[in-house]
N, CA, C and O atoms as a GROMACS GRO file, in nm:
protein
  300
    1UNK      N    1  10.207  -7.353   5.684
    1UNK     CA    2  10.319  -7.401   5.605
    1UNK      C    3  10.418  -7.471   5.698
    1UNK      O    4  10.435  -7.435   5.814
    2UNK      N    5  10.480  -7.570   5.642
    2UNK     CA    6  10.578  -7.667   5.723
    2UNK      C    7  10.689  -7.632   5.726
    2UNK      O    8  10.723  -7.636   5.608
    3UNK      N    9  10.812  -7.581   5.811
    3UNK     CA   10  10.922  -7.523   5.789
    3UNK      C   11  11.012  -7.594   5.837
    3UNK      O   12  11.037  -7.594   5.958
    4UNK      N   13  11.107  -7.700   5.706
    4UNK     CA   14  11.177  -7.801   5.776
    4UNK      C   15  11.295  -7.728   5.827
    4UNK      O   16  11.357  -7.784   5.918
    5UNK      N   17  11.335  -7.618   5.787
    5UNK     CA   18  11.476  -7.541   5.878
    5UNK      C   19  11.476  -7.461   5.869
    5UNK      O   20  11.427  -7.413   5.767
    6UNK      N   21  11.532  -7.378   5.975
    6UNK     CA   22  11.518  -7.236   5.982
    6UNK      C   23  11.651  -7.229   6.047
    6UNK      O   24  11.699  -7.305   6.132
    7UNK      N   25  11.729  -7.065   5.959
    7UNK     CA   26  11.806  -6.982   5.982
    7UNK      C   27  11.761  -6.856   6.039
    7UNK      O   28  11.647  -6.810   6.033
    8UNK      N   29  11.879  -6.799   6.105
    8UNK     CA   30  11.894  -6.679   6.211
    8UNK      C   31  12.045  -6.606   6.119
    8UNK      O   32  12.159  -6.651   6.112
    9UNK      N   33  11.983  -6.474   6.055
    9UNK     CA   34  12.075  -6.459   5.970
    9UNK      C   35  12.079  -6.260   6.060
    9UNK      O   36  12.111  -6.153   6.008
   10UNK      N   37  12.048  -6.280   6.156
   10UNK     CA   38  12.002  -6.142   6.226
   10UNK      C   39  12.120  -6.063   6.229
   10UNK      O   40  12.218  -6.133   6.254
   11UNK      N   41  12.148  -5.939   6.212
   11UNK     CA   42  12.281  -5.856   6.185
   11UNK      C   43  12.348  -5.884   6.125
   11UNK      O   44  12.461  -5.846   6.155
   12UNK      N   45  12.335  -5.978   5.984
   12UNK     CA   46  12.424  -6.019   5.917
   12UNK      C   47  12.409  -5.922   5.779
   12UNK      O   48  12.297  -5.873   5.774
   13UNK      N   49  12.496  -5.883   5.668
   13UNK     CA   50  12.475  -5.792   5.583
   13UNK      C   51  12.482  -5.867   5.457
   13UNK      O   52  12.541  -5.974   5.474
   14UNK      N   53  12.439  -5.846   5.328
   14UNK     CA   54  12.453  -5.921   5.226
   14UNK      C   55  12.625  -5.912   5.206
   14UNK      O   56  12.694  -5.819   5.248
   15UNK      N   57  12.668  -6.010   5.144
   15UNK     CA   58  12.564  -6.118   5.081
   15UNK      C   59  12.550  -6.250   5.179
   15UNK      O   60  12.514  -6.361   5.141
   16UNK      N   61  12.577  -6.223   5.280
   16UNK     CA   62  12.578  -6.345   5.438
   16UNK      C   63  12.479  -6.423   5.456
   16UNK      O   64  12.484  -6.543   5.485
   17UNK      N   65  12.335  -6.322   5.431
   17UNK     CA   66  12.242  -6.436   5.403
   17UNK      C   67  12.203  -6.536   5.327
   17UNK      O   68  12.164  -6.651   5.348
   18UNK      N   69  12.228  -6.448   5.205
   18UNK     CA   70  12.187  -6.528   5.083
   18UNK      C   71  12.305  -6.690   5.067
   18UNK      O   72  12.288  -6.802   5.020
   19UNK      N   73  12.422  -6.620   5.136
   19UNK     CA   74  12.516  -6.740   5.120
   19UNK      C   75  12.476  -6.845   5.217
   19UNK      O   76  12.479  -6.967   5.196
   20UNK      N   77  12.438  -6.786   5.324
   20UNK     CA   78  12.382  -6.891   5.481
   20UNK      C   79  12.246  -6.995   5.398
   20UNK      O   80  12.233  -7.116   5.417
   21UNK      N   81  12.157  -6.907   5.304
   21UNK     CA   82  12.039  -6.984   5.311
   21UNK      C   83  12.086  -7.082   5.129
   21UNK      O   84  12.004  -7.166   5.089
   22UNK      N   85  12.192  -7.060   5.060
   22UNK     CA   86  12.240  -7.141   4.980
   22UNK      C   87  12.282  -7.279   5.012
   22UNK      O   88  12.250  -7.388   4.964
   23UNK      N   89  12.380  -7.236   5.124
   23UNK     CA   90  12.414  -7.362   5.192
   23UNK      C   91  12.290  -7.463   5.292
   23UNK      O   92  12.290  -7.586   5.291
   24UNK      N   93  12.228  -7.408   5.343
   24UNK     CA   94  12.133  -7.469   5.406
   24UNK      C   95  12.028  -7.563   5.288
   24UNK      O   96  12.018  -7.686   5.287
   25UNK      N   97  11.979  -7.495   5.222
   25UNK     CA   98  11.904  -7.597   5.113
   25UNK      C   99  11.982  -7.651   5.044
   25UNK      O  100  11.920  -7.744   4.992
   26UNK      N  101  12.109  -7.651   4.999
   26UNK     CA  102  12.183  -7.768   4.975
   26UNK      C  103  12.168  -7.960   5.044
   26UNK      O  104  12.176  -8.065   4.981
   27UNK      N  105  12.144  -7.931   5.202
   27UNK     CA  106  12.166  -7.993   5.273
   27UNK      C  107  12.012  -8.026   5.282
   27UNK      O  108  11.988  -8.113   5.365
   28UNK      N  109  11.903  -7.977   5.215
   28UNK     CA  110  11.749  -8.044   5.212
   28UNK      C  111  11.760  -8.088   5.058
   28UNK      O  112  11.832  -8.077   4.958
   29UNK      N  113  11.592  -8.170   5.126
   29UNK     CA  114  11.542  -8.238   5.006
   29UNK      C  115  11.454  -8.114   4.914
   29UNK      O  116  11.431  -7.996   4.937
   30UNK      N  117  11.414  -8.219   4.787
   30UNK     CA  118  11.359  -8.089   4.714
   30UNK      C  119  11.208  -8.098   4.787
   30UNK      O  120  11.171  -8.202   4.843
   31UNK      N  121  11.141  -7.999   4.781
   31UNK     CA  122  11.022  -7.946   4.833
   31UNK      C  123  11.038  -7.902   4.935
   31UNK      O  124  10.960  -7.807   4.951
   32UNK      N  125  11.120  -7.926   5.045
   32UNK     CA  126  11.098  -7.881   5.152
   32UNK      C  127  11.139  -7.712   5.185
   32UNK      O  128  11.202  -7.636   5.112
   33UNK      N  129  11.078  -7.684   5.323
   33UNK     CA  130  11.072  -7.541   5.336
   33UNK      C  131  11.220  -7.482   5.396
   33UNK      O  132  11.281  -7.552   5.477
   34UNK      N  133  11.265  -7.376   5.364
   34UNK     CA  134  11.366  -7.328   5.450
   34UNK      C  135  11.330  -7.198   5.491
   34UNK      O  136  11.324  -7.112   5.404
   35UNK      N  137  11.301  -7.164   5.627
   35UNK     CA  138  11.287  -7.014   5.687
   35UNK      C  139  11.426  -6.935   5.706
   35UNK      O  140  11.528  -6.987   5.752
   36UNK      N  141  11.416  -6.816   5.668
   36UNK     CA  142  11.534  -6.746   5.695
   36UNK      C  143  11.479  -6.625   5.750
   36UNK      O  144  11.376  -6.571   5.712
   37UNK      N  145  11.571  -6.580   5.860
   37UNK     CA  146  11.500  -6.434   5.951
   37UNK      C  147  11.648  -6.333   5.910
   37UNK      O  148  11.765  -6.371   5.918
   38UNK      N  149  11.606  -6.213   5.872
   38UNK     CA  150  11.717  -6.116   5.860
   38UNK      C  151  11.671  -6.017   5.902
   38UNK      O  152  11.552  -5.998   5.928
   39UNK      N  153  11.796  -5.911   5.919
   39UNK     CA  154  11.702  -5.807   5.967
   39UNK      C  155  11.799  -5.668   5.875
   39UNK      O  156  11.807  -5.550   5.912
   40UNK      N  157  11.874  -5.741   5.732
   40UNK     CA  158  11.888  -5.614   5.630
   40UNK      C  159  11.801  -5.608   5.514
   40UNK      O  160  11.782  -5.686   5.422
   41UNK      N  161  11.743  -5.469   5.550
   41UNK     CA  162  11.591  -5.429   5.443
   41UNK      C  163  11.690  -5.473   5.293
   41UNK      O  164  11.597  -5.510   5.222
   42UNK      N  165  11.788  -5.488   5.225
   42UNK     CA  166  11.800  -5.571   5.103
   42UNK      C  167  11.808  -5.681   5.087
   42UNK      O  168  11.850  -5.717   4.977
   43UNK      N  169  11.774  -5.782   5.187
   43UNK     CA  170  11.801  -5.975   5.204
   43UNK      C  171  11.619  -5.947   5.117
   43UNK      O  172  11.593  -6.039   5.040
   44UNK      N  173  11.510  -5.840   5.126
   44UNK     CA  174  11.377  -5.856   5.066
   44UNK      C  175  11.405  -5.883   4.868
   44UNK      O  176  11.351  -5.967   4.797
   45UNK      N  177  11.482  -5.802   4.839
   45UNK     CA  178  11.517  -5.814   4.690
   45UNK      C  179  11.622  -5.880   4.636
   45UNK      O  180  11.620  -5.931   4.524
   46UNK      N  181  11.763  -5.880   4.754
   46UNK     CA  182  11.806  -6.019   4.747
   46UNK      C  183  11.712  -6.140   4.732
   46UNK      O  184  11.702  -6.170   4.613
   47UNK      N  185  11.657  -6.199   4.794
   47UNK     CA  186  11.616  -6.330   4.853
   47UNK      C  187  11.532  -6.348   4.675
   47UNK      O  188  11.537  -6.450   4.607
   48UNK      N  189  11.475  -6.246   4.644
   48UNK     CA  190  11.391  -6.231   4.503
   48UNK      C  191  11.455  -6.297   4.415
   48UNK      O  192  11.426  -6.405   4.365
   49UNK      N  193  11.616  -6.175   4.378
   49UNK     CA  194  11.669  -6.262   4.265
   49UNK      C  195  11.742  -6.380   4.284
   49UNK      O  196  11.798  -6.437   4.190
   50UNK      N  197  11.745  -6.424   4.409
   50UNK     CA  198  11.831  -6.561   4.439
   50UNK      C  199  11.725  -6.636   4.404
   50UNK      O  200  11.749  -6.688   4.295
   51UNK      N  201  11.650  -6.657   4.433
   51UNK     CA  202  11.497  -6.783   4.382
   51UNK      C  203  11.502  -6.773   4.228
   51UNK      O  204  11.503  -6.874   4.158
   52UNK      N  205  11.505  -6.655   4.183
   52UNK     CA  206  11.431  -6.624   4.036
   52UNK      C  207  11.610  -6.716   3.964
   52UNK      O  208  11.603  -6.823   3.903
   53UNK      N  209  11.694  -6.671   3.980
   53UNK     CA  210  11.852  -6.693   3.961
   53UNK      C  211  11.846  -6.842   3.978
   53UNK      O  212  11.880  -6.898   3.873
   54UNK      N  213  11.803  -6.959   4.114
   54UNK     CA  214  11.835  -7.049   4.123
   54UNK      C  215  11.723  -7.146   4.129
   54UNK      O  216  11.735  -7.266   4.155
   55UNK      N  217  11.616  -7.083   4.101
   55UNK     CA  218  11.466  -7.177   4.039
   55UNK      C  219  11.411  -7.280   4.202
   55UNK      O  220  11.329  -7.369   4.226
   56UNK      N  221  11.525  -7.194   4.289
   56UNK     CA  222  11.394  -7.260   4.440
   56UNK      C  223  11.264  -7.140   4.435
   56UNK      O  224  11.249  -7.035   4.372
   57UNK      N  225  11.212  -7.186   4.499
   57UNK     CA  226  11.047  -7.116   4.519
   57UNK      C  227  11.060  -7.002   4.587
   57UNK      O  228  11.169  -7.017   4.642
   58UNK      N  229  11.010  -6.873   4.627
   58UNK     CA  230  11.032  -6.790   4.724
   58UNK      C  231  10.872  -6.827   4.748
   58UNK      O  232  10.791  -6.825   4.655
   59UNK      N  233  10.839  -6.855   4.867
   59UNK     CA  234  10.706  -6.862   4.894
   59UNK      C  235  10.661  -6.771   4.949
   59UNK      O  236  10.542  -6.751   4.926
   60UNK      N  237  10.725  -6.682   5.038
   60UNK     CA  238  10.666  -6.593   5.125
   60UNK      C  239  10.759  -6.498   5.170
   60UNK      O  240  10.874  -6.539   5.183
   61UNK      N  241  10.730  -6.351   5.202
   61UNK     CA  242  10.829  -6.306   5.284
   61UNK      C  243  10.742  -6.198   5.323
   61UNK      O  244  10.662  -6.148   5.244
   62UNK      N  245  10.764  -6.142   5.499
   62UNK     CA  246  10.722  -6.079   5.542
   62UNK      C  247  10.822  -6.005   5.658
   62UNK      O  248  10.924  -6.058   5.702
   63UNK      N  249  10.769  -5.863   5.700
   63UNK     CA  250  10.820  -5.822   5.767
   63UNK      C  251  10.779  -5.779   5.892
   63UNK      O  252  10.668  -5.730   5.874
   64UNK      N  253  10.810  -5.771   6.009
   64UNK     CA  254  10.803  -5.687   6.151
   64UNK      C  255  10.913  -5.648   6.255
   64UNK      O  256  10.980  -5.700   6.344
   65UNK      N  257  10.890  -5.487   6.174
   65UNK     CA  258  10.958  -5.386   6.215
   65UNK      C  259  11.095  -5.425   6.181
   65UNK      O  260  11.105  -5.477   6.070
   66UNK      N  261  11.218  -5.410   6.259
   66UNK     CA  262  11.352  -5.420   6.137
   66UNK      C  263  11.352  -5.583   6.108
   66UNK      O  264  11.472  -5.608   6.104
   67UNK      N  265  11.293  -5.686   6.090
   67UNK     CA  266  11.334  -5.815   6.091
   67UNK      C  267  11.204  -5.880   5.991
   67UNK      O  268  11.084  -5.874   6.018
   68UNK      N  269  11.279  -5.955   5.848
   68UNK     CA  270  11.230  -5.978   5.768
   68UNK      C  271  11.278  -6.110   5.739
   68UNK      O  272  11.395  -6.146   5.729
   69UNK      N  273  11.142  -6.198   5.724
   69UNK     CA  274  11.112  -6.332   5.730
   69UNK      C  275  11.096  -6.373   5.572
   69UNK      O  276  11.012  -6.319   5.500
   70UNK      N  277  11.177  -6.465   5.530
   70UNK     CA  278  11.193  -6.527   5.430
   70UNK      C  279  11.129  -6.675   5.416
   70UNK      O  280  11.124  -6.730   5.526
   71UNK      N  281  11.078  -6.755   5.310
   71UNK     CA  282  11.006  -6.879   5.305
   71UNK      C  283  11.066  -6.961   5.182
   71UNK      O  284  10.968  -6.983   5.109
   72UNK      N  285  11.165  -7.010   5.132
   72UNK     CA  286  11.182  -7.049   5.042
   72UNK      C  287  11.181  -7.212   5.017
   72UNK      O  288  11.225  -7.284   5.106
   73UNK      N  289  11.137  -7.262   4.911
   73UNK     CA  290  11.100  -7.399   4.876
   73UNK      C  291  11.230  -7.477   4.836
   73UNK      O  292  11.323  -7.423   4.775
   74UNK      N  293  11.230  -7.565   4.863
   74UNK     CA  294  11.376  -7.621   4.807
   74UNK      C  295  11.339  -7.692   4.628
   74UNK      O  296  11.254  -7.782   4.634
   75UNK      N  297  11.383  -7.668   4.501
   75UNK     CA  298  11.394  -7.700   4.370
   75UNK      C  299  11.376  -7.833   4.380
   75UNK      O  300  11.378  -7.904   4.280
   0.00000   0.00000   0.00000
């Protein structure tokens, strides 16, 4: 997968990410990828209803150990 930007949202607590990775796909085109790295276990069900809420894609999200990797599509 192609990841046109990526955020570092590491020790940040909600809602910091979700606001960091709002603003960032603002600033892309539609389709493209935005990575976001966190490392609070609720940015996983955050990141859920922010896609489902704002109709970008969640493509992927994975974790290792406290730090959880986000993939979202830009609308």
């Amino acid at each position: 997968m192609e990841v046109h930007k990526e955020i570092d949202t590491r020790g940040l607590n909600c809602p910091l990410p979700i606001l960091k990775a709002k603003k960032a796909l603002a600033d892309m085109a539609s389709g493209q990828v935005l990575k976001v790295v966190a490392t609070d276990p609720g940015s996983v069900r955050d990141f859920q209803a922010f896609a489902r809420q704002t109709g970008n894609e969640l493509v992927e999200q994975t974790s290792a150990g406290s730090e959880f990797t986000h993939y979202l599509r830009r609308r």
